[in-house]
C-alpha positions as CSV (number, residue, x, y, z in Angstrom):
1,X,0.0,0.0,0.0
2,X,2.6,2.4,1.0
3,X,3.6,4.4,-2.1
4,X,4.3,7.5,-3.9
5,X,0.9,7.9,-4.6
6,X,-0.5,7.0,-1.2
7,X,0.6,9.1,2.1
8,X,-2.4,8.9,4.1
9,X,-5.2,5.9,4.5
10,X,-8.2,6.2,6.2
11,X,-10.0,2.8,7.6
12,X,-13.6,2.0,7.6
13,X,-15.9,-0.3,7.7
14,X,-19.8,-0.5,7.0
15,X,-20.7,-0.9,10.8
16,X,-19.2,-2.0,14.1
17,X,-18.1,-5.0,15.0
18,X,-15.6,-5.7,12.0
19,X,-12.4,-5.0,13.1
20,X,-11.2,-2.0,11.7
21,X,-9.1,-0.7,14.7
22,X,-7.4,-4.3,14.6
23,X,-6.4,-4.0,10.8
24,X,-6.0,-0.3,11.2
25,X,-2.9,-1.4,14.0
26,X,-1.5,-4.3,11.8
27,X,-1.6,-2.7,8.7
28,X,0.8,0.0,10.3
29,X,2.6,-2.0,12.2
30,X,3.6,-4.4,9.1
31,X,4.5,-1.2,6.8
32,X,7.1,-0.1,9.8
33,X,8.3,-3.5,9.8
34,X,9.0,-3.2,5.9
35,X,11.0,0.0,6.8
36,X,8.1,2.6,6.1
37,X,8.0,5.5,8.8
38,X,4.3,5.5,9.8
39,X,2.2,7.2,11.7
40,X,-1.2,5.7,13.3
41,X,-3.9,8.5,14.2
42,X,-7.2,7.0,16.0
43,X,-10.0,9.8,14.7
44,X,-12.5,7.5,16.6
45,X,-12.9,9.3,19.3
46,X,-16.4,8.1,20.5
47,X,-14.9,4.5,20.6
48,X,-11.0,5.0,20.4
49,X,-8.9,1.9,20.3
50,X,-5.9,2.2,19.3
51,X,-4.4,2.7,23.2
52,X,-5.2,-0.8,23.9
53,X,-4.2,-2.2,20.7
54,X,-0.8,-0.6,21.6
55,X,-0.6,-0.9,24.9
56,X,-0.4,2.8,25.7
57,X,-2.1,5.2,27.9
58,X,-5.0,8.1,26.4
59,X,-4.4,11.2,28.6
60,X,-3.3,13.1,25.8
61,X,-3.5,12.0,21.9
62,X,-5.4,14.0,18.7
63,X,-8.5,15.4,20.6
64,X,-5.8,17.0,22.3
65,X,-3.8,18.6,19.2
66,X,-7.3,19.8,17.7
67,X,-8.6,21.5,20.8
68,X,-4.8,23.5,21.3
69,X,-3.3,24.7,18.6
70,X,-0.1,25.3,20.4
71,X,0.6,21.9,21.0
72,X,3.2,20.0,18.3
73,X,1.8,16.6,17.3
74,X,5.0,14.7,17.7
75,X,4.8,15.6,21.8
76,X,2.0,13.8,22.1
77,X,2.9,10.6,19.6
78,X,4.2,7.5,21.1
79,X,7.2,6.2,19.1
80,X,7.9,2.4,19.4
81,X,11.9,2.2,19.9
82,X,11.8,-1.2,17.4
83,X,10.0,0.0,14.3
84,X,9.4,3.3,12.9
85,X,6.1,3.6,14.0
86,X,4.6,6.7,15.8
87,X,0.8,6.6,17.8
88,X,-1.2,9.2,18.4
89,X,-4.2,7.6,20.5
90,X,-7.4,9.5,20.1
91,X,-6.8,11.2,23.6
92,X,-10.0,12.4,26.1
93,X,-13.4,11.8,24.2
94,X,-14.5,15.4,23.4
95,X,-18.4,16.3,23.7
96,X,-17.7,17.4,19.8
97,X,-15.8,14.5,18.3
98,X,-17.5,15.8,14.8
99,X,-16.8,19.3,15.1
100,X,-13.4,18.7,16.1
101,X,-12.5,16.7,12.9
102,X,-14.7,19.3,10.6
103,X,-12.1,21.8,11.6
104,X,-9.7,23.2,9.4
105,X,-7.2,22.2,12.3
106,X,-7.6,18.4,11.7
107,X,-6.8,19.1,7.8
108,X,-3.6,20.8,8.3
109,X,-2.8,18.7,11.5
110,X,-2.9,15.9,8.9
111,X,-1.2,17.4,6.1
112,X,1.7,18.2,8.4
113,X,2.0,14.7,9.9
114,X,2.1,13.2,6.4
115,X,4.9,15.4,5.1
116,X,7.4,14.3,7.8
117,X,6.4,10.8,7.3
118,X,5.9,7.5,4.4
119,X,2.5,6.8,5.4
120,X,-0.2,8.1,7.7
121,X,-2.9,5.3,8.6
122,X,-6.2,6.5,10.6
123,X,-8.4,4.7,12.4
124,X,-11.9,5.9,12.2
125,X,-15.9,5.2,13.1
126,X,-17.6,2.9,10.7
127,X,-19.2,5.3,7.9
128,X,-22.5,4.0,7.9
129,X,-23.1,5.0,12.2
130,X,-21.6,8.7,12.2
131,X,-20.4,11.0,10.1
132,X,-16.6,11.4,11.4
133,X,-16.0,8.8,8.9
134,X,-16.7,10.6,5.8
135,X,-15.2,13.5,7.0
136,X,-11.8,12.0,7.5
137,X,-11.9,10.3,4.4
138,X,-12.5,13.6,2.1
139,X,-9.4,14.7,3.9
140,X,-7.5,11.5,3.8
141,X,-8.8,11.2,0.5
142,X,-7.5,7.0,0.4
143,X,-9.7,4.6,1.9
144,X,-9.6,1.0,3.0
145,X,-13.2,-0.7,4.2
146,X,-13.0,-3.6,6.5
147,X,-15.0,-6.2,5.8
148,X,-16.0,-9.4,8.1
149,X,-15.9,-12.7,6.6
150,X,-19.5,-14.3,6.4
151,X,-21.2,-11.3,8.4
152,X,-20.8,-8.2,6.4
153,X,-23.9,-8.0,4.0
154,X,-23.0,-6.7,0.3
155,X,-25.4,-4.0,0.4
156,X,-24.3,-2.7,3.7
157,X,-20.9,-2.2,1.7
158,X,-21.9,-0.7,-0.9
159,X,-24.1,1.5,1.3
160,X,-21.0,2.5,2.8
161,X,-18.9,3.2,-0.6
162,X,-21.5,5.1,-1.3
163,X,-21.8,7.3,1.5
164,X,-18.2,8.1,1.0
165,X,-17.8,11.5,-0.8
166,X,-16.5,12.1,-3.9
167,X,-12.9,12.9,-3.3
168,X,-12.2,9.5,-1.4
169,X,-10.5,6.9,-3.4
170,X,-11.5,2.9,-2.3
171,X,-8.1,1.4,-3.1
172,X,-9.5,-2.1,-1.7
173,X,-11.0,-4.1,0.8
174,X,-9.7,-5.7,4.0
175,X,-11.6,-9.2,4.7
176,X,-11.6,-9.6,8.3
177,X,-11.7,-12.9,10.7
178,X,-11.6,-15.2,7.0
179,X,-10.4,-18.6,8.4
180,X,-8.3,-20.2,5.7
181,X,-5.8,-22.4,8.3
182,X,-3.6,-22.7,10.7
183,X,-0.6,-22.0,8.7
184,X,-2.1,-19.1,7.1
185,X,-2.9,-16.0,7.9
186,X,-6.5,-14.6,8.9
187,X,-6.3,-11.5,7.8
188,X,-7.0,-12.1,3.5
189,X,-6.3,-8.2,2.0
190,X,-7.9,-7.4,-1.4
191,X,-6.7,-4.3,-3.7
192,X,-8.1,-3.1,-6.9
193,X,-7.5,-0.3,-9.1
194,X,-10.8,-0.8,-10.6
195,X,-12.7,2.4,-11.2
196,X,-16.2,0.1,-10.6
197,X,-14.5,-0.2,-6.7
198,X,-15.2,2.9,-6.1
């Protein structure tokens, strides 16, 4: 995924439940360990869980960088000392999660972040339950649904393509919890360049 024509990667999915934070964490996790410098950004902020999936603490995170603009981003990320990976939980819920991402201070927060680094990969709410969603993704502009094997309904996918505006690119799907083996693993990622994806 990481290239010269993708900085920065919003994750979705259709609804809850799917495990987007989980692919969202190994996704990023498995571009460091290929050598990319990445940065994680949990925008869920009504149910952040990107602390737990890294085993860090939420006092501070982005809620924090949108509600002071004094504060530099890379004082509140989390480096890991083994890869070149960089966290930046979603910090206190705000009573505005929405607003707070609407602002022009997320967009340039964002646009920042991605110039001192390979690839910016956001967590955020499922598109079809809130709004944050969309709005991260016309900023992000590259999106990756998660999809759960045998649970996720076609039509709630589409729904959720759909929703997406029109500046957001679908560069693939993520099937989630697909059993294939022991040996294997069970996370099976899909990518297209085709135009019908999105």
């Amino acid at each position: 995924l990481a290239s010269s024509e993708i900085n920065t990667l919003a994750v979705t999915s259709a609804g809850p439940g799917e495990g987007k934070s989980t692919v969202t964490a190994n996704l990023a996790v498995a571009m460091a360990q290929a050598g990319y410098d990445v940065v994680v950004v949990d925008a869920d902020m009504r149910r952040p869980a990107q602390q737990e999936a890294f085993n860090l603490s939420n006092e501070r995170g982005l809620s924090t960088l949108l509600a002071r603009a004094d504060v530099d981003w890379k004082s509140v990320a989390r480096s890991n000392s083994d890869l070149k990976l960089k966290v930046i939980t979603s910090g206190p819920i705000p009573p505005n999660p929405g607003d707070l991402l609407k602002s022009s201070r997320f967009e340039a927060l964002l646009q920042t972040i991605s110039k001192e680094c390979d690839m910016v990969v956001i967590d955020t709410p499922p598109a079809l339950a809130v709004s944050d969603a969309l709005v991260v993704a016309n900023v992000a502009q590259d999106v990756l649904l998660v999809a759960r094997a045998n649970e996720t309904r076609v039509d709630k996918l589409q729904a959720a393509v759909n929703a997406l505006p029109e500046t957001a690119r679908v560069i693939g799907v993520a099937l989630n919890y697909q059993k294939r083996s022991k040996a294997e693993s069970y996370y099976y990622y899909y990518s297209s360049d085709d135009s019908s994806a999105n």
